[in-house]
C-alpha positions in Angstrom: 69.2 74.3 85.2 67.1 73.4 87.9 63.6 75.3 89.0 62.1 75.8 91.9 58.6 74.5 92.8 57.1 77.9 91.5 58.5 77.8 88.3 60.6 80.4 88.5 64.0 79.8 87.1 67.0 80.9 89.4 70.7 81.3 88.7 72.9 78.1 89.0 75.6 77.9 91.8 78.1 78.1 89.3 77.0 81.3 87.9 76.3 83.0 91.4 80.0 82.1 92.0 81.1 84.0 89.5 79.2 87.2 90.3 80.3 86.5 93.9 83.7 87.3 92.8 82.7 90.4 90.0 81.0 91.4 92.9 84.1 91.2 95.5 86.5 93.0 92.8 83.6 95.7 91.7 83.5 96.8 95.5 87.0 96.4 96.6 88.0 99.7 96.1 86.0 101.4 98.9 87.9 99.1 101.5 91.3 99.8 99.8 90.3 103.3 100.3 89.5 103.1 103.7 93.3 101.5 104.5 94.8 104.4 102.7 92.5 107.0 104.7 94.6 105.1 107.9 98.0 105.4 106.8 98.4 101.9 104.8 98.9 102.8 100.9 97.4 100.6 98.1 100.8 98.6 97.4 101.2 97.6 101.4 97.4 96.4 101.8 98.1 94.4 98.7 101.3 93.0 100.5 99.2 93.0 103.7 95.8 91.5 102.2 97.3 89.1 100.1 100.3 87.5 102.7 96.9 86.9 105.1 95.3 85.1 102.1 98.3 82.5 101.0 98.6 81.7 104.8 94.9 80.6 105.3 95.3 78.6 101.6 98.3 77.1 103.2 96.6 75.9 106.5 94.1 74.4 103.7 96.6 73.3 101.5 99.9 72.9 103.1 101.2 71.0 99.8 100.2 73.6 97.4 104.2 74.6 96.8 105.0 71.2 95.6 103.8 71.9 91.9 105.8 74.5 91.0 108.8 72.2 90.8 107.2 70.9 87.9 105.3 73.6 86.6 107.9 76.7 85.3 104.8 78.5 84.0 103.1 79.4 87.7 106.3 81.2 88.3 104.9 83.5 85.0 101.5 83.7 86.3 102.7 84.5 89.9 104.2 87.4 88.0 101.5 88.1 85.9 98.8 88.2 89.0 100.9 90.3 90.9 101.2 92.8 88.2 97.4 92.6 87.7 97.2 93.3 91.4 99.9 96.1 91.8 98.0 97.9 89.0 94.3 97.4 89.2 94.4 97.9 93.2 96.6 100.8 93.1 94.2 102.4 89.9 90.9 102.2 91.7 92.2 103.5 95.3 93.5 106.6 94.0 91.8 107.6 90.5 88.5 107.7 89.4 87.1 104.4 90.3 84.7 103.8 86.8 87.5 105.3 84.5 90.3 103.2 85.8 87.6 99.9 85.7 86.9 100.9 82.2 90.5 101.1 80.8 91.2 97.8 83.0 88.7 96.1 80.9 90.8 96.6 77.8 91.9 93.2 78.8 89.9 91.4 75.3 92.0 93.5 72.9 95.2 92.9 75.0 94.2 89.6 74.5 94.2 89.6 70.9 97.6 90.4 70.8 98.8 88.4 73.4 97.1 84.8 72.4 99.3 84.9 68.8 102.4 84.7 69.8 101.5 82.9 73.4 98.7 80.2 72.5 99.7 80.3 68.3 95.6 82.0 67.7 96.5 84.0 64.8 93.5 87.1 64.8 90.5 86.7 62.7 89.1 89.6 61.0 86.3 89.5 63.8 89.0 89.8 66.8 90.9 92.4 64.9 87.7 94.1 64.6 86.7 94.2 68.5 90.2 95.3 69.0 89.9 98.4 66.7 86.3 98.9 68.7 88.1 98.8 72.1 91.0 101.1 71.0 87.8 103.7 69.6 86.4 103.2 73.7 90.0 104.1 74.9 90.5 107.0 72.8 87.5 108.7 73.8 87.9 107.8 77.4 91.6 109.7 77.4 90.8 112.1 74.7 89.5 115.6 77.1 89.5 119.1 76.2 92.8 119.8 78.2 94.9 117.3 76.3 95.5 117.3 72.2 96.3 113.1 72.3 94.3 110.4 73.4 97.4 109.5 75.8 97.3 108.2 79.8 97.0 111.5 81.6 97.8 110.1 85.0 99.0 107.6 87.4 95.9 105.5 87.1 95.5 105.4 84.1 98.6 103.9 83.3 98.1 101.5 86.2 94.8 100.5 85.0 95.9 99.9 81.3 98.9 98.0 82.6 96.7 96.2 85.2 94.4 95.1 82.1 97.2 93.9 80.2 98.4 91.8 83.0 95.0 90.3 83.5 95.4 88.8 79.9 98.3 87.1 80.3 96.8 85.9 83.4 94.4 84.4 81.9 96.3 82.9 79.0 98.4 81.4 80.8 96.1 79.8 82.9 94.1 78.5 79.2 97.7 77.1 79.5 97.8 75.4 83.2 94.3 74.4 83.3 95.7 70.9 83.7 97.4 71.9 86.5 95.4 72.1 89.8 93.4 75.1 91.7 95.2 75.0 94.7 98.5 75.8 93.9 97.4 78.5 90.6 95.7 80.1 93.5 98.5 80.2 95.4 100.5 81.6 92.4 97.7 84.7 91.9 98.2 85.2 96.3 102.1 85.0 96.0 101.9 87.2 93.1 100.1 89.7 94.7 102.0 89.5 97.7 105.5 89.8 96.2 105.3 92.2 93.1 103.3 95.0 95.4 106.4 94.8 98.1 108.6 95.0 95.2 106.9 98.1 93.5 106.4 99.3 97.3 110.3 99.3 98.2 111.2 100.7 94.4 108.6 103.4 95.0 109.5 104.0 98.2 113.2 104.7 97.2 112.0 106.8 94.6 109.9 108.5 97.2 106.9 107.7 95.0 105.3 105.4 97.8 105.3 105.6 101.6 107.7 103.9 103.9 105.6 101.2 105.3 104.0 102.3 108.3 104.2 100.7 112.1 101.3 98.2 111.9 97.8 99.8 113.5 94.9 97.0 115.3 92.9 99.7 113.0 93.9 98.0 109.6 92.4 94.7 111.1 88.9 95.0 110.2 89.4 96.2 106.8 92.7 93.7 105.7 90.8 90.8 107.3 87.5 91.6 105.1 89.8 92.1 101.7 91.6 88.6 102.5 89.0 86.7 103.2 86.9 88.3 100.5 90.0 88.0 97.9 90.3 84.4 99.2 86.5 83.4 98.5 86.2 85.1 95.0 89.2 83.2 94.1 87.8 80.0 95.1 84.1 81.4 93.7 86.2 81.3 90.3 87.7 78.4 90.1 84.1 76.7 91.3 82.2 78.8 88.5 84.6 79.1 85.5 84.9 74.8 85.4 81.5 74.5 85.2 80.1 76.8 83.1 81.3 77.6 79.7 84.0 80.3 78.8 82.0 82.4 77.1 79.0 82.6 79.3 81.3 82.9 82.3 83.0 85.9 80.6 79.6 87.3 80.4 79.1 87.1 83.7 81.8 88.5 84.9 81.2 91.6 83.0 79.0 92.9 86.1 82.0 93.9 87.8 81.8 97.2 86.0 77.8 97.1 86.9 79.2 96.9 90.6 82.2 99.2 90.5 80.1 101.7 88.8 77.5 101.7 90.6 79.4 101.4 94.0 81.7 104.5 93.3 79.1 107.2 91.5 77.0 106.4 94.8 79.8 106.9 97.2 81.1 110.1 95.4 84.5 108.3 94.3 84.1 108.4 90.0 82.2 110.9 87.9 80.2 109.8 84.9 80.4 112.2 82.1 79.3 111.7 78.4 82.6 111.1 77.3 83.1 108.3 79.6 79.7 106.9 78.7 80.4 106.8 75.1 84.3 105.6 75.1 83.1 102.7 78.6 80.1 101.6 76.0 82.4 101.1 73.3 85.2 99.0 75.4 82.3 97.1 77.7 80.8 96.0 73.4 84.1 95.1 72.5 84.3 92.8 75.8 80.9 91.4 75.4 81.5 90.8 71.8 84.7 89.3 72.6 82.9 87.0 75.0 80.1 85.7 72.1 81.0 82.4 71.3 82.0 82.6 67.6 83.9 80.0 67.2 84.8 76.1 69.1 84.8 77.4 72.6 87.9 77.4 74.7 88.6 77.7 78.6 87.9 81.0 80.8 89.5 82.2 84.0 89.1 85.3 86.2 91.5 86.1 88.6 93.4 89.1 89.4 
């Protein structure tokens, strides 16, 4: 790592890339927020946001399509990502921002069970610990006075523990296409986001769960174009940091999206910090940091969502 003249070490571009995009997905919330205060629910800016951000890749990278001809697996991750999307965007504009953050970040233990049967990593006695660690974290997190199980008690919470699991196949299954180039795994993660939140929009919609979608407004503008074009940077920011840094450090790093959505949404009045949540966040965010701790031969990382 390079120094300055001064001697004062600095961060490396690849690890400022990667809190570039913690730092887009910590904050995205309050812009998410500001669409629904127009009219525009969660799952339509996620149509909206995400449509805007595969056509400026395309202008980029007009052959990005041609790989997944070859490569059945992006079809998986477009699902995947757009899962992801649907549930962690959804989550974090209507529930408590630093609850639904915390219980998205179950994504290590979901992990555990996903990598055996997916990648053939049969779980050590350290992963299976970590697990049991993050399930403690969840428990206390759902476990309140009102309710006698540990059990979702809402809408979000459900979305955010789906959104988490989604995030780990994500991720394993780019460990999987890491052959395979950026452009067109971004373009999997954009379509992804794009077509599963129109398809939960039109089922929710029938089911009069969701809003018709509304007659566009010049007043989304400002906020959709910010969410693209900041969706579209972290992505790149990813792919930049996460090849040049190792998977464990760069799993690390990306840990400070909590710092950010935390810190973001008790300031702004949108999540509410209690001592249960403080206990049960500490005990998921160890699991995750634990589970980022190189124990063993290290192996590729990805962030996306």
């Amino acid at each position: 790592m390079a120094k300055p003249a001064s001697g004062m070490s600095v961060l490396p571009l690849p690890a400022l890339a990667l809190v570039l995009n913690a730092f887009v997905w910590g904050v995205s919330w309050w812009p998410f927020r500001q669409l629904q205060s127009l009219g525009l629910h969660p799952l339509w800016a996620t149509a909206l946001v995400y449509l805007v951000s595969m056509a400026l890749l395309l202008a980029l990278r007009p052959r990005a399509w041609q790989d997944f001809a070859n490569q059945p697996l992006l079809w998986l991750l477009m699902a995947a990502a757009g899962m992801t999307n649907v549930g962690f965007n959804w989550a974090v504009t209507v529930g408590d921002v630093v609850r639904a953050v915390l219980l998205f970040y179950m994504m290590p233990a979901w992990t555990v069970i996903l990598a055996w049967p997916l990648l053939g990593e049969k779980p050590s006695a350290t992963s299976l610990l970590r697990l049991a660690l993050a399930m403690a974290g969840v428990v206390i997190v759902l476990k309140t006075p009102q309710t006698p199980w540990p059990v979702p008690q809402s809408l979000p919470d459900w979305l955010a523990l789906m959104g988490g699991f989604s995030f780990a196949l994500t991720n394993i299954l780019l460990r999987k296409l890491h052959r395979v180039d950026a452009a067109p795994r971004i373009l999997a993660m954009f379509a992804g986001g794009a077509g599963l939140a129109v398809a939960a929009g039109l089922i929710g919609s029938a089911a009069g769960q969701v809003p018709a979608l509304p007659v566009p407004q010049w007043e989304w503008a400002p906020m959709g174009l910010i969410l693209s074009l900041g969706f579209l940077a972290s992505n790149v920011a990813l792919q930049y940091g996460a090849s040049r840094m190792g998977a464990h450090a760069a799993a690390l790093i990306m840990l400070s999206e909590v710092v950010f959505a935390s810190w973001s949404s008790v300031a702004l009045g949108a999540a509410q910090m209690n001592a249960r949540t403080w206990i049960g966040g500490l005990l998921i965010l160890a699991a995750a940091v634990w589970s980022a701790w190189p124990d063993s031969a290290p192996t590729p990382a990805s962030r996306t969502q």
